[in-house]
C-alpha positions as CSV (number, residue, x, y, z in Angstrom):
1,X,70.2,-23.1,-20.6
2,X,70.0,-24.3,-17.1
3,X,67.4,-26.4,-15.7
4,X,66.6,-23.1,-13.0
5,X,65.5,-21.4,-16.4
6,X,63.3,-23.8,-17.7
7,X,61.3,-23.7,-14.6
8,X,61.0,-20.1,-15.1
9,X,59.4,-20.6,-18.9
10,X,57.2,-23.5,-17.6
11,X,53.6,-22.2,-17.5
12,X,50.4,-24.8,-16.5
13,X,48.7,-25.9,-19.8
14,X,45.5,-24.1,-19.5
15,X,43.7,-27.7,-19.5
16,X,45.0,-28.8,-16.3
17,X,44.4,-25.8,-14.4
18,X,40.3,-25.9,-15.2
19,X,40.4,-29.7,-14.6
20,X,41.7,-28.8,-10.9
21,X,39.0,-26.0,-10.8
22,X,36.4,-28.8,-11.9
23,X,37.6,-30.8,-9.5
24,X,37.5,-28.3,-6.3
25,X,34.0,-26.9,-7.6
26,X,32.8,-30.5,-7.2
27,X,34.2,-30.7,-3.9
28,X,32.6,-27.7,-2.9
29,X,29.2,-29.2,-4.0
30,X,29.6,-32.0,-2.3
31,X,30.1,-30.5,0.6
32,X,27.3,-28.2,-0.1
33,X,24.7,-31.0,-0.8
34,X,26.0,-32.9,2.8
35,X,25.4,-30.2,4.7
36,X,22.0,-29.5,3.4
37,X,20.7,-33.4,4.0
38,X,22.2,-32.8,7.6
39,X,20.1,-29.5,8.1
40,X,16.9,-30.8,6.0
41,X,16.8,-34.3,8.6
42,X,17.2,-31.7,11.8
43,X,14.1,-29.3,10.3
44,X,14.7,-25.9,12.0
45,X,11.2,-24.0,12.9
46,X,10.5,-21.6,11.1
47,X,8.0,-18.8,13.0
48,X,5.8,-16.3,10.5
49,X,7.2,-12.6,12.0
50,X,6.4,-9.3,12.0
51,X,8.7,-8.2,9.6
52,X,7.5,-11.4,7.2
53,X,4.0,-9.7,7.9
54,X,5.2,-6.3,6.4
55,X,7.4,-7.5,3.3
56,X,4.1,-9.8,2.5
57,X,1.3,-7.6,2.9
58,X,-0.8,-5.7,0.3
59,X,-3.9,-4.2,-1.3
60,X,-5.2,-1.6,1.0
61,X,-8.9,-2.0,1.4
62,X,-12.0,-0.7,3.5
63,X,-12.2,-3.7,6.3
64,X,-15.8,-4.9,6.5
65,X,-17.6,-1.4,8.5
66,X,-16.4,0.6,5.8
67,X,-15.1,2.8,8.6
68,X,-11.2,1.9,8.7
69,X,-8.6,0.3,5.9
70,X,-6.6,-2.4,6.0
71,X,-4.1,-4.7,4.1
72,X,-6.5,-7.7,3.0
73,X,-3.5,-9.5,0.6
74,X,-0.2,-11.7,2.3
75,X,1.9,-13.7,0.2
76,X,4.6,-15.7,2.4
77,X,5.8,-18.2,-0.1
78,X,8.7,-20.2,0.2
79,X,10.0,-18.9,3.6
80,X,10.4,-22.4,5.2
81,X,7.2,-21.4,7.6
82,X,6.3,-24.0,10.0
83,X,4.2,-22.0,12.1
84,X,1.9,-19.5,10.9
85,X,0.0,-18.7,14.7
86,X,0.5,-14.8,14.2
87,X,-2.0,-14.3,11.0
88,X,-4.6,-15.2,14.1
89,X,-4.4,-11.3,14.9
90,X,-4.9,-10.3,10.9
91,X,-8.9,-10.8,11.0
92,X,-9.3,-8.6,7.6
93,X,-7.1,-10.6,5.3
94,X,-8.7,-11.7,2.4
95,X,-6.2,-13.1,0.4
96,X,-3.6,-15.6,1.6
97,X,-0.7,-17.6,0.0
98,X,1.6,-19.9,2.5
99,X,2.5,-22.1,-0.4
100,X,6.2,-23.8,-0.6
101,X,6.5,-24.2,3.1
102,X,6.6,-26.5,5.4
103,X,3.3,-26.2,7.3
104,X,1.4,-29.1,9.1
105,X,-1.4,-27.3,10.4
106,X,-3.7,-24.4,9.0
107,X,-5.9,-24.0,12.4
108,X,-4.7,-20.1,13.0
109,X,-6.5,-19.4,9.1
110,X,-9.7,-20.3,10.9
111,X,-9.6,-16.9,12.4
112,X,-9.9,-14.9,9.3
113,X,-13.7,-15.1,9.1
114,X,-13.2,-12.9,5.8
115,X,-11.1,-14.7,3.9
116,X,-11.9,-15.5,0.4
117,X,-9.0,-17.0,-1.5
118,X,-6.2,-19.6,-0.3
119,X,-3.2,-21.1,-1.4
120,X,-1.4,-23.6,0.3
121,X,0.2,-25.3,-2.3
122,X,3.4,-27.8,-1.5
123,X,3.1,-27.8,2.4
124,X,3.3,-30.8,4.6
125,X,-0.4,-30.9,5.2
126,X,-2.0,-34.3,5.9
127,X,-5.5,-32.6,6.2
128,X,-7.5,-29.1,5.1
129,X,-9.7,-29.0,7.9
130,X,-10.7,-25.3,8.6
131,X,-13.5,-24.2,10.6
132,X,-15.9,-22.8,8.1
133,X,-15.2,-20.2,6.6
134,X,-18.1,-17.9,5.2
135,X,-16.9,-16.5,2.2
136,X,-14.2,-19.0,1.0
137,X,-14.7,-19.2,-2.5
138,X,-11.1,-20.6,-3.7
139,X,-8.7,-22.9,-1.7
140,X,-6.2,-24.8,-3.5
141,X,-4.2,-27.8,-1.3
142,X,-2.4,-28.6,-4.4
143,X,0.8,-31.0,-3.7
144,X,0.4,-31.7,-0.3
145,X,-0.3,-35.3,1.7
146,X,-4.3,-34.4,2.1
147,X,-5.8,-37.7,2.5
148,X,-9.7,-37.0,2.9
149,X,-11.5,-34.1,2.3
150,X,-13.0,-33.7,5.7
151,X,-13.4,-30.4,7.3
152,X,-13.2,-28.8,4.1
153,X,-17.1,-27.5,4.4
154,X,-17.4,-23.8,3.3
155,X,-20.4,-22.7,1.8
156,X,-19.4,-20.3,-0.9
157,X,-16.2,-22.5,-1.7
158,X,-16.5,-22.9,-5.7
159,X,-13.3,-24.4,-6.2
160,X,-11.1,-26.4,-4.6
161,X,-7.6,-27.8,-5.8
162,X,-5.9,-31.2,-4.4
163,X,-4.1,-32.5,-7.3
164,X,-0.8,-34.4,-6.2
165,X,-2.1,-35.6,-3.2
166,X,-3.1,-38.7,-1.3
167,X,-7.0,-38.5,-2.0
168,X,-7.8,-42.0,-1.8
169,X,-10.8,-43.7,-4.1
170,X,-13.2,-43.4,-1.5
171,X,-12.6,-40.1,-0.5
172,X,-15.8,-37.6,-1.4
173,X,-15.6,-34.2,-3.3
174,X,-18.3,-33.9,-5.0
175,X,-20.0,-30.6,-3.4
176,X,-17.6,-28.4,-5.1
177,X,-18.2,-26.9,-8.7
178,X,-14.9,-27.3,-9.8
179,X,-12.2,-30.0,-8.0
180,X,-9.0,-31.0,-9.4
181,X,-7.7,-34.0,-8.0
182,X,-5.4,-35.4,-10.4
């Protein structure tokens, strides 16, 4: 037998050929995970569109005459939002969740003069402050960087989550029936 034909028979041992797909895989993660810090430090903004709109709308409702219907539910979670100015123009939502985004500011929600229930869970936000809101009865700030509870002064509003956040000790919160800060 010639040394030719014993190339021929030799096959990898099955061991070494997952220990080089190991080794590529973790490559290909680390690559991964670099990029990713390299995009996360250079934050992209993110604009709520129309098409978000239609793929997050729901619950068809009379709007507040009785006279016409429209969608009163959006759920826009985790779409890296950073800008939410467009729900400005949706006056009969009623129920809103932006949570898992990257939102600073909530000012274009002061607009929906009928909303009732708010999510904003694990944002960016550093305050709640809404004009007041009528017939807010639920807002949860959960896991943001809220550090007072100023501007957060709606009359109906029976509950009101800020656990994870910044609240200091002196911070107040104690017109709300229910509050969960921890």
């Amino acid at each position: 037998m010639s040394d030719e034909d014993d190339l021929d028979d030799f096959e990898p041992d099955q061991d070494d050929l997952e220990k080089e797909d190991d080794e590529k895989d973790t490559e290909d993660w680390e690559d991964y995970r670099k990029e990713g810090e390299e995009y996360s430090e250079e934050w992209m903004p993110t604009l709520l569109t129309e098409d978000m709109m239609k793929e997050g709308l729901s619950l068809l409702c009379k709007t507040g005459n009785g006279l016409a219907h429209a969608y009163v539910k959006l759920e826009v979670k985790e779409r890296d939002l950073t800008d939410i100015s467009l729900l400005r123009s949706y006056i009969h939502l009623r129920y809103v969740d932006v949570s898992e985004n990257h939102l600073t500011d909530l000012s274009p929600l002061s607009h929906l003069t009928h909303l009732l229930w708010l999510k904003a869970d694990g944002n960016r936000l550093r305050s709640a402050r809404l004009n007041e809101l009528p017939y807010l009865q639920i807002a949860s700030f959960a896991y943001n960087q809220i550090t007072d509870t100023e501007g957060i002064s709606h009359p109906r509003l029976g509950s009101l989550d800020l656990k994870g956040g910044s609240l200091g000790p002196g911070a107040v919160a104690h017109d709300f029936m229910c509050v969960s800060l921890s």
